[in-house]
KERO-853159 format. One record per residue (C-alpha): x, y, z; residue number from 1; residue in three letters. Coordinates in steps of 0.1 Angstrom, whole numbers, plus 5000, padded with zeros to 4 digits. Example, Ala and Ser with C-alpha at 12.3 -4.5 7.8 and 13.67 -1.06 7.14 Angstrom:
2
+------+-------+------+-----+-----+
! east ! north !   up !   n ! res !
+------+-------+------+-----+-----+
! 5123 !  4955 ! 5078 !   1 ! Ala !
! 5137 !  4989 ! 5071 !   2 ! Ser !
+------+-------+------+-----+-----+
! end
This chain:
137
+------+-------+------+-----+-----+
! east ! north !   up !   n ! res !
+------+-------+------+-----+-----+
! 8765 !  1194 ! 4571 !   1 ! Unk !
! 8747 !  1171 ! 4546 !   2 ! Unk !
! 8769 !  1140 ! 4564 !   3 ! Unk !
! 8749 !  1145 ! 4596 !   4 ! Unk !
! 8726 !  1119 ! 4605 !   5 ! Unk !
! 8695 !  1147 ! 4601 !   6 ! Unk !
! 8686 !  1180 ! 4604 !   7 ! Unk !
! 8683 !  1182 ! 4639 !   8 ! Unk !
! 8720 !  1173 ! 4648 !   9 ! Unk !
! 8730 !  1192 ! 4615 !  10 ! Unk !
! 8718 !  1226 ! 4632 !  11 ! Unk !
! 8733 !  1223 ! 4668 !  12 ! Unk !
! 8768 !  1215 ! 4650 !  13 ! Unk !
! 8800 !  1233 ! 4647 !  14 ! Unk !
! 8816 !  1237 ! 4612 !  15 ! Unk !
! 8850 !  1240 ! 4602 !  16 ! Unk !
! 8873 !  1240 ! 4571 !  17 ! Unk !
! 8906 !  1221 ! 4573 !  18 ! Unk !
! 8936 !  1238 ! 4565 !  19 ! Unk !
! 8965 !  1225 ! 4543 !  20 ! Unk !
! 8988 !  1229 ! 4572 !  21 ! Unk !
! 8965 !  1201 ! 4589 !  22 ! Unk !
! 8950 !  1227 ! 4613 !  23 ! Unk !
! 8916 !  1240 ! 4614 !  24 ! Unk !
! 8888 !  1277 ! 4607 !  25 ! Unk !
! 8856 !  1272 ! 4629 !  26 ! Unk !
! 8834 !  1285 ! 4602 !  27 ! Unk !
! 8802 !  1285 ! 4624 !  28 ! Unk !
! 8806 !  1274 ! 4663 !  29 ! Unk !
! 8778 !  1248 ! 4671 !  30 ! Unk !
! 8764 !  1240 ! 4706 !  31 ! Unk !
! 8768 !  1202 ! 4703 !  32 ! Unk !
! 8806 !  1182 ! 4701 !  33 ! Unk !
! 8792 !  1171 ! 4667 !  34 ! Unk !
! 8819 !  1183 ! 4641 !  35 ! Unk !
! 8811 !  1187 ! 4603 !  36 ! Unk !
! 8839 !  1192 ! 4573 !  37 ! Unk !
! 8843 !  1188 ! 4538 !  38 ! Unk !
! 8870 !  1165 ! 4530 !  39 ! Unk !
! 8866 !  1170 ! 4488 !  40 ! Unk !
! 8899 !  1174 ! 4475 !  41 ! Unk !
! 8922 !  1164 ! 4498 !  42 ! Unk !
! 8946 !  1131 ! 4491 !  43 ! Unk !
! 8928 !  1094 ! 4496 !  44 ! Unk !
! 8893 !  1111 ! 4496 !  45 ! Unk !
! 8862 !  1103 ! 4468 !  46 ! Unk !
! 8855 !  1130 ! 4446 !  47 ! Unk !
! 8827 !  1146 ! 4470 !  48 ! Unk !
! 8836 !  1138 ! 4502 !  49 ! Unk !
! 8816 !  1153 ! 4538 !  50 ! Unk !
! 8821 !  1139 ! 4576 !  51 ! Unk !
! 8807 !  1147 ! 4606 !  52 ! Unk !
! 8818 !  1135 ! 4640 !  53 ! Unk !
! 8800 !  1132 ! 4675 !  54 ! Unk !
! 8832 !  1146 ! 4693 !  55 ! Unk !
! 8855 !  1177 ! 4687 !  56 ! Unk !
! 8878 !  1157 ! 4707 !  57 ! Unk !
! 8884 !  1131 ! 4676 !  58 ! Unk !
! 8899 !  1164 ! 4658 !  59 ! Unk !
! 8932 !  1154 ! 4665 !  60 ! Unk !
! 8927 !  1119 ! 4650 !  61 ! Unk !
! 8912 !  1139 ! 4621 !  62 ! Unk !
! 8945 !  1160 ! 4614 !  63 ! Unk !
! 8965 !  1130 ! 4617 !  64 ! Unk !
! 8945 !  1111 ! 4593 !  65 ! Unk !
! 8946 !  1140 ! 4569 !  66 ! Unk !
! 8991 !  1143 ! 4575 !  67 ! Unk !
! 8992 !  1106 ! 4569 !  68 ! Unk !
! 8970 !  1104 ! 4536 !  69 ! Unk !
! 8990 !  1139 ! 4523 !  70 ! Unk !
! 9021 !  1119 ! 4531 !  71 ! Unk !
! 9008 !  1089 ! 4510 !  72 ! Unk !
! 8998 !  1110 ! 4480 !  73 ! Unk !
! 8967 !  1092 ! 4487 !  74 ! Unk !
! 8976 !  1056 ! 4479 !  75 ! Unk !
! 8958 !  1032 ! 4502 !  76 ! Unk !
! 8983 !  1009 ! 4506 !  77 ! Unk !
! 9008 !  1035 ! 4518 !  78 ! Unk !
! 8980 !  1049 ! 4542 !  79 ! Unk !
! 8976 !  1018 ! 4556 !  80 ! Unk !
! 9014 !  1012 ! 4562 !  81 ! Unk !
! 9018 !  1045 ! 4575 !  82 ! Unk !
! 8987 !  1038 ! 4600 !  83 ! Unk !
! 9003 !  1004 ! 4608 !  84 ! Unk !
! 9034 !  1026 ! 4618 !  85 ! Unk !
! 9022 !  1052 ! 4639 !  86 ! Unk !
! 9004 !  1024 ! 4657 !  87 ! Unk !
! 9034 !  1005 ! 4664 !  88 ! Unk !
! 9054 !  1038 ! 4674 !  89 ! Unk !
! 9027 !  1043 ! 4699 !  90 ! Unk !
! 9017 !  1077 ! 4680 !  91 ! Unk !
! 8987 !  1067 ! 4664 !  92 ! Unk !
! 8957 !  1093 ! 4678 !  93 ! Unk !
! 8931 !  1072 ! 4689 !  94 ! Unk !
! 8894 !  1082 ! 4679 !  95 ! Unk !
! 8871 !  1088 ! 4715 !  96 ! Unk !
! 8858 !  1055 ! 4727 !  97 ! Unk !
! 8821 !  1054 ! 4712 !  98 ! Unk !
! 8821 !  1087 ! 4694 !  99 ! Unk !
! 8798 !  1081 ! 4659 ! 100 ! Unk !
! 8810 !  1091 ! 4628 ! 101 ! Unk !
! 8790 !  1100 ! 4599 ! 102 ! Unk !
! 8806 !  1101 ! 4559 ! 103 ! Unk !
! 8792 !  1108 ! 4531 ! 104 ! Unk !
! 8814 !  1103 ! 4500 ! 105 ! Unk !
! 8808 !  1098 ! 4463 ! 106 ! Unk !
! 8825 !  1106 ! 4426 ! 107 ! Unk !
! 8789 !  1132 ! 4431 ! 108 ! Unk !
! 8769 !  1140 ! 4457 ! 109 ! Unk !
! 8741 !  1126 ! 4435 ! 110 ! Unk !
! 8758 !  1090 ! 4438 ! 111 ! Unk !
! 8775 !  1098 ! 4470 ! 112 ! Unk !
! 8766 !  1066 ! 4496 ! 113 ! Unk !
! 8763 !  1073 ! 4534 ! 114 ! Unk !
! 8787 !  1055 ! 4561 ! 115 ! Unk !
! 8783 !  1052 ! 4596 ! 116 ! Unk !
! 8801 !  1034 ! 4630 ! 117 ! Unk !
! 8810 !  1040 ! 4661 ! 118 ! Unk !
! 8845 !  1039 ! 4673 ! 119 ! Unk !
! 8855 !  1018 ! 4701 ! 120 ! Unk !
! 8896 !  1014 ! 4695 ! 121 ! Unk !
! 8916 !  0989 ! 4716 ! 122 ! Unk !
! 8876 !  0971 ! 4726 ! 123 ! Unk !
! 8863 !  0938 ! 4708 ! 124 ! Unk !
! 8824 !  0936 ! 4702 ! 125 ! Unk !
! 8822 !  0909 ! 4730 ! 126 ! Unk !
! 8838 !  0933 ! 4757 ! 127 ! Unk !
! 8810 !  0958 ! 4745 ! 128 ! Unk !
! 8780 !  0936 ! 4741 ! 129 ! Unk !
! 8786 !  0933 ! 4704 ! 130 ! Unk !
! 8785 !  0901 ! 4681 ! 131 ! Unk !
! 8820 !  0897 ! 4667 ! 132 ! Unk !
! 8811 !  0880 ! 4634 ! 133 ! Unk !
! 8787 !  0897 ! 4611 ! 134 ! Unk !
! 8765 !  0871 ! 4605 ! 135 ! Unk !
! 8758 !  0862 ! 4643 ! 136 ! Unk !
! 8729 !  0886 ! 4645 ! 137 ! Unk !
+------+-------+------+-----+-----+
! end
């Protein structure tokens, strides 16, 4: 739970463990939709690698992600073509529109950085109320 954003979402949260056949153990069921895993070990993941997500309904997109990057043997490049595929197949799992997601991935988690964004697939920042280029404030 150290990827949630703090203490307070970390204790209303479900936990789980992701299995190698891309399924999922609830290890302790949460009141909130915020979902927390450990993701160290598995192909195209740092060293020490935790997530947490605002919806159990982006758990799909989550065993996907994990297939595609065990399918790559965790090469980037092959991730993204295999992403780029399932998109234009029409069997890329979307994430939920404006669900957060929280990483926290290092080679430790003494040098591991925190991540965060919200997902808005298929929507461009002006149709949201977004800038579109970083630098526009």
């Amino acid at each position: 739970m150290l990827a949630a954003p703090n203490e307070a979402l970390a204790k209303d949260a479900t936990v789980i463990k992701w299995n190698s056949d891309f399924t999922y153990e609830t290890l302790k069921k949460g009141t909130s939709r915020m979902v927390c895993y450990d993701l160290t070990g598995w192909p195209g993941e740092r060293p020490w690698s935790v997530e947490c997500t605002s919806s159990d309904a982006n758990l799909p997109r989550i065993s996907q992600n994990r297939r595609i990057a065990a399918m790559a043997g965790g090469d980037e490049k092959k991730i993204d073509e295999l992403v780029a595929a399932a998109a234009k197949e029409g069997t890329r799992i979307m994430a939920e529109v404006g669900s957060l997601w929280y990483n926290f991935r290092g080679n430790s988690e003494a040098t591991a950085t925190r991540h965060s964004f919200v997902a808005m697939p298929g929507l461009r920042g002006n149709q949201v109320g977004l800038p579109e280029v970083r630098d526009s404030g």
